[in-house]
C-alpha positions in Angstrom: 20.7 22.5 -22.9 20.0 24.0 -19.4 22.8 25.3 -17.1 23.1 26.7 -13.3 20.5 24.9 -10.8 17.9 24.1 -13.3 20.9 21.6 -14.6 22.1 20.6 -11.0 18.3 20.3 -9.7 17.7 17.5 -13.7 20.5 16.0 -12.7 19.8 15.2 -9.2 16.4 14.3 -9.9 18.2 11.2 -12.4 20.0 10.1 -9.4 16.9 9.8 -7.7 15.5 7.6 -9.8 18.7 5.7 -10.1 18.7 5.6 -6.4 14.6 4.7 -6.8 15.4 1.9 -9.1 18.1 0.2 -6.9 16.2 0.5 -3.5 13.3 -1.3 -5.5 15.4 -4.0 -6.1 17.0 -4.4 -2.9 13.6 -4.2 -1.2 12.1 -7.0 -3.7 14.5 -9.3 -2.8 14.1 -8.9 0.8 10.2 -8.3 1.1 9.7 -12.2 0.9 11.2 -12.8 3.8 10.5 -10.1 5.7 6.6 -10.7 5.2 7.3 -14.3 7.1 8.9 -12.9 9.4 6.1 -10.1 9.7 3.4 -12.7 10.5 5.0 -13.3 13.8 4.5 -9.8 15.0 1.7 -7.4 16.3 -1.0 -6.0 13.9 0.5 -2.3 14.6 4.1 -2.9 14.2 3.4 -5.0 11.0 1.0 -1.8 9.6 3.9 0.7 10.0 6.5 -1.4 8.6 4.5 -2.2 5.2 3.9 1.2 5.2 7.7 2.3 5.9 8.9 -0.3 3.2 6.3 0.5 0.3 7.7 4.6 0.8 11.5 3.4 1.8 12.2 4.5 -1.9 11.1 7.2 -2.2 12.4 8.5 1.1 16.1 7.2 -0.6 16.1 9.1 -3.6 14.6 11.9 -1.5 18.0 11.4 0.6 20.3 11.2 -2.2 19.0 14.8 -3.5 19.4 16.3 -0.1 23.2 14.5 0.4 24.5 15.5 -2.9 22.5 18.9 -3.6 24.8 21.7 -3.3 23.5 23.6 -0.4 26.1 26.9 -0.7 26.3 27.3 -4.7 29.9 27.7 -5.1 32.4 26.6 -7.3 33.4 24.5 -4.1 29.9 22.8 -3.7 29.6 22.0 -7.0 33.0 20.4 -7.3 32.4 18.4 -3.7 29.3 17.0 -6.0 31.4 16.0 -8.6 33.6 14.0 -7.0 31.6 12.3 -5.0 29.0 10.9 -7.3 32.0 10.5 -10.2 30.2 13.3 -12.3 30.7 15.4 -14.8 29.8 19.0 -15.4 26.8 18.7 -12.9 25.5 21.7 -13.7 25.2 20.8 -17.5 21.9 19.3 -18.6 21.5 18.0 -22.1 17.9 17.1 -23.1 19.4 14.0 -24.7 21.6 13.2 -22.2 20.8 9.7 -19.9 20.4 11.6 -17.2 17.1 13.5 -19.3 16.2 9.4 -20.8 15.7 8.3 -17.4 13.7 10.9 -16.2 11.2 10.9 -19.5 11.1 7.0 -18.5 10.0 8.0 -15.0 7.6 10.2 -15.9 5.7 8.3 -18.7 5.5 5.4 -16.2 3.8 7.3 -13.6 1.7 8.2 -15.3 0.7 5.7 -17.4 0.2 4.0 -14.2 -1.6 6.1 -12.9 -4.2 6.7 -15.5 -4.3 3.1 -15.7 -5.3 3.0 -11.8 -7.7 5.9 -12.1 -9.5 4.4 -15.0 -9.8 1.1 -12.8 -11.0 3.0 -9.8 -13.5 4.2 -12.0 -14.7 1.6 -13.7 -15.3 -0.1 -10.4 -17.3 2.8 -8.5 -19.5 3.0 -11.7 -20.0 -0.7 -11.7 -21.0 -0.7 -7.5 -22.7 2.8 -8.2 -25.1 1.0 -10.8 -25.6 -2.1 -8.8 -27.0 0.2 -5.7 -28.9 2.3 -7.9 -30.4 -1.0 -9.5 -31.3 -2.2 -6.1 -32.1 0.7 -4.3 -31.1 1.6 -0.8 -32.5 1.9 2.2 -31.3 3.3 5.4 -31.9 1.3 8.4 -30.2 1.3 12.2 -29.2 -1.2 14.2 -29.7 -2.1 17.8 -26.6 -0.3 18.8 -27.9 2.6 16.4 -25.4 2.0 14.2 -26.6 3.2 10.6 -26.1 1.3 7.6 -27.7 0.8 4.3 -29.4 -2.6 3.4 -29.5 -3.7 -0.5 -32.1 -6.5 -1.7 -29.4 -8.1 -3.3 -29.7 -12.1 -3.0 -25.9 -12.6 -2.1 -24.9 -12.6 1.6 -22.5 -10.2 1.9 -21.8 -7.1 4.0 -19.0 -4.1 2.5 -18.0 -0.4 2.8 -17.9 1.6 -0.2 -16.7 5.0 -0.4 -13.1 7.0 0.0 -14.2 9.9 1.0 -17.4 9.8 2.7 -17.5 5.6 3.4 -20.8 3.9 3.9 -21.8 0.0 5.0 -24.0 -1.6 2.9 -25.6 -4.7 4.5 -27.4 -6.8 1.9 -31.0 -8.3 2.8 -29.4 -11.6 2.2 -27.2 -11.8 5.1 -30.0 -10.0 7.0 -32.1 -12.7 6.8 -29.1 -15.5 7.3 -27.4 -14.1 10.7 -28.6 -13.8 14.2 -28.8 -10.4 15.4 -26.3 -10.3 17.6 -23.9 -11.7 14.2 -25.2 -8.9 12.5 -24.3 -6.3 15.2 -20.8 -8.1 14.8 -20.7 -7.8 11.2 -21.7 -3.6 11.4 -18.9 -3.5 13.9 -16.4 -5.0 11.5 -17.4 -2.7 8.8 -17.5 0.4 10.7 -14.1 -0.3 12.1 -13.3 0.1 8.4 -14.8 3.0 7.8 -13.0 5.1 11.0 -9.4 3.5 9.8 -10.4 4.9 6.3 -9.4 1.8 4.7 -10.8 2.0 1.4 -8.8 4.7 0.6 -5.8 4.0 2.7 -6.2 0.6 0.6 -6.1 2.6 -2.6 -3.0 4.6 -1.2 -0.9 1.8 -0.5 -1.9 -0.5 -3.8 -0.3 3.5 -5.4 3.3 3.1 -3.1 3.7 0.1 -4.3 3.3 0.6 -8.3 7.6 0.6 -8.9 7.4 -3.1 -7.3 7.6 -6.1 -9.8 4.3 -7.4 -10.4 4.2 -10.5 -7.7 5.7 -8.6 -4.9 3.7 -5.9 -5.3 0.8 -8.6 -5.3 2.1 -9.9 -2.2 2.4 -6.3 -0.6 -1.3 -5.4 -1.2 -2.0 -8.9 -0.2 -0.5 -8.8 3.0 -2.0 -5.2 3.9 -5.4 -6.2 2.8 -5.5 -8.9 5.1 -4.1 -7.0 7.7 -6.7 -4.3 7.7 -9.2 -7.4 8.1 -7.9 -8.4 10.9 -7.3 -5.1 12.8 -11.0 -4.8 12.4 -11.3 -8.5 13.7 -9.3 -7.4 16.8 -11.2 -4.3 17.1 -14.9 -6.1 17.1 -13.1 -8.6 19.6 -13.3 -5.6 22.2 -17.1 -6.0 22.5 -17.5 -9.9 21.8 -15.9 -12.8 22.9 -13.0 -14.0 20.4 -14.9 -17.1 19.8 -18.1 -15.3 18.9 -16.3 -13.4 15.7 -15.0 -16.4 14.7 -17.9 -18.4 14.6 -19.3 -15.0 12.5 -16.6 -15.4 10.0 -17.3 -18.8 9.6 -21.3 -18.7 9.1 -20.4 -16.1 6.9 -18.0 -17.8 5.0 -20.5 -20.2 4.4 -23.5 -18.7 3.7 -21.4 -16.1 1.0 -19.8 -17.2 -2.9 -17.3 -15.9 -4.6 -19.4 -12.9 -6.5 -19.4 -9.1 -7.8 -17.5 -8.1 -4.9 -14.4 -10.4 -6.2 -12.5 -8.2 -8.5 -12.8 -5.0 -6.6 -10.7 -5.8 -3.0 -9.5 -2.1 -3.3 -12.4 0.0 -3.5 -14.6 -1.7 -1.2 -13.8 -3.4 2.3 -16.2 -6.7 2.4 -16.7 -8.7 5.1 -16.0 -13.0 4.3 -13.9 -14.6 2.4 -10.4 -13.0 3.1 -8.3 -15.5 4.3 -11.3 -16.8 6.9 -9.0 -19.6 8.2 -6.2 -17.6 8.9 -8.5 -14.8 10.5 -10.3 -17.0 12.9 -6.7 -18.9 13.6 -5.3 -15.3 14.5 -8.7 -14.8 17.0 -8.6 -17.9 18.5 -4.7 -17.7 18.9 -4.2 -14.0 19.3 -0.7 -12.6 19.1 0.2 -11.1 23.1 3.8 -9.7 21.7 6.1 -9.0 18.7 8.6 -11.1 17.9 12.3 -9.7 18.4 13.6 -11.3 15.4 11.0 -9.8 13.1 10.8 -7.0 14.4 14.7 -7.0 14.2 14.9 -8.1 10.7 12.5 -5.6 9.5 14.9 -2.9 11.5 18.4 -3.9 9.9 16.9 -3.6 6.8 15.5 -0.4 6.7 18.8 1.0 8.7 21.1 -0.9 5.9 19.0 0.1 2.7 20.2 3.5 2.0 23.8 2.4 2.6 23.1 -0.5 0.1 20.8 1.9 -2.1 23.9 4.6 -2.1 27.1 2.4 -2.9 25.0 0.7 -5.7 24.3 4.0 -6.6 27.2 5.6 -6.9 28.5 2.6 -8.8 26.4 2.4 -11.5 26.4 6.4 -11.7 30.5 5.7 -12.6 29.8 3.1 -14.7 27.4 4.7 -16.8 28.9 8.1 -16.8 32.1 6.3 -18.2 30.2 4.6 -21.3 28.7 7.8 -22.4 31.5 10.2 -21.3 34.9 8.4 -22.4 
């Protein structure tokens, strides 16, 4: 048994997930929607609101600590506390208390999570490390002296590898299959990936998102993967005509299979088959303006979601404090 702040600081930290596990929930039932409503709006406003809504959690449980954390350690404080989260003897902790239960439970996820993703991670840099090693690489630079690496690999395909210090690899396959002026559009596309860092913004984001339920979290990293694509779509579409990238993507699309590269969407950033309708619909059709409603939407519910997050909350606090109490 702990006492003083040690207890308050346990205690709070159960909220927290309470107030973690709740948010979740809210934000899983809403996500769905919100993600249609997302398509209607800018690349830039729908990166920062996948980004605000994967951390929105966290930055509610965060906010329940810092409400209910008893800045002036008083009797007063401490009381103050009390009453407003229905509690009792806050700054009690028992070991085998709920409040301790749902912090173990917490912690053993995380982290079997995140072995879990570690060990993938791993897995899949050894497997793309081996294939590179097997084929050799050789540096080359293109006519815009951008530098790349080629691969004699025979499938047509084009990808950054690499978190930390990211790299293109070009194979000699799609060399041989696109004009020059495709492949300068290709290089562009991949080194667009590499100065957003999205490989490991990729990696980030598919981590924010491990407290979702299995599809929307699927849908999440979908929807972010795709848009990454087509932020470096938009980006090449500063140098070429829109018409130009499209007709890339589709002599791509063409040219590559479903391959190696299949299973390993967030360690590497691949240039082809992601959505290649949709991505040469968006080109052809570019988006001039966010739409209000989304953009709206996707406003009310991050304003509402701590108030939801906190009455449900302080609810379920009562109700379970009154089974194991009384």
């Amino acid at each position: 048994m702990l006492e003083g702040l040690s207890a308050i600081t346990l205690n709070l930290l159960s909220i927290a997930v309470l107030a973690l596990f709740v948010s979740v929930i809210f934000s899983s039932f809403f996500i769905p929607l919100l993600l249609r409503g997302l398509k209607k709006c800018t690349l830039n406003v729908q990166k920062v609101t996948l980004w605000v809504l994967v951390t929105l959690p966290w930055w509610v449980a965060l906010s329940c600590i810092t409400i209910l954390w008893p800045w002036h350690s008083s009797p007063v404080s401490v009381s103050w506390v009390e009453r407003l989260a229905h509690w009792h003897h806050i700054d009690v902790f028992h070991f085998t208390s709920w409040h301790a239960i749902t912090l173990y439970g917490l912690v053993l996820y995380i982290t079997y999570t995140a072995i879990k993703g570690v060990l993938l991670l791993n897995t899949q840099s050894r497997s793309l490390q081996a294939l590179i090693a097997l084929s050799g690489e050789e540096q080359r630079k293109s006519d815009d002296a951008l530098h790349f690496y080629s691969l004699p690999v025979t499938l047509p395909t084009a990808f950054v590898s690499g978190m930390i210090s990211p790299k293109v690899y070009v194979t000699e396959a799609l060399q041989k299959k696109v004009s020059p002026a495709q492949l300068d559009i290709i290089l562009r596309h991949e080194f667009a990936h590499v100065k957003a860092r999205d490989p490991l913004f990729r990696s980030l984001f598919a981590a924010c998102t491990m407290l979702f339920p299995p599809p929307v979290k699927r849908r999440l990293i979908k929807h972010y993967v795709l848009l990454t694509e087509l932020i470096a779509d938009n980006t090449v579409a500063q140098h070429y005509d829109n018409l130009e990238v499209a007709q890339t993507l589709i002599d791509v699309a063409r040219h590559q299979q479903r391959g190696i590269f299949s299973n390993v969407t967030s360690a590497i950033n691949y240039f082809g088959n992601d959505a290649t309708t949709y991505r040469v619909q968006c080109l052809i059709s570019p988006r001039l303006s966010s739409s209000k409603g989304g953009v709206g939407f996707a406003i009310t519910l991050i304003a509402l979601m701590p108030f939801l997050t906190a009455s449900a909350v302080d609810s379920l606090h009562h109700i379970i404090e009154t089974l194991f109490i009384h």
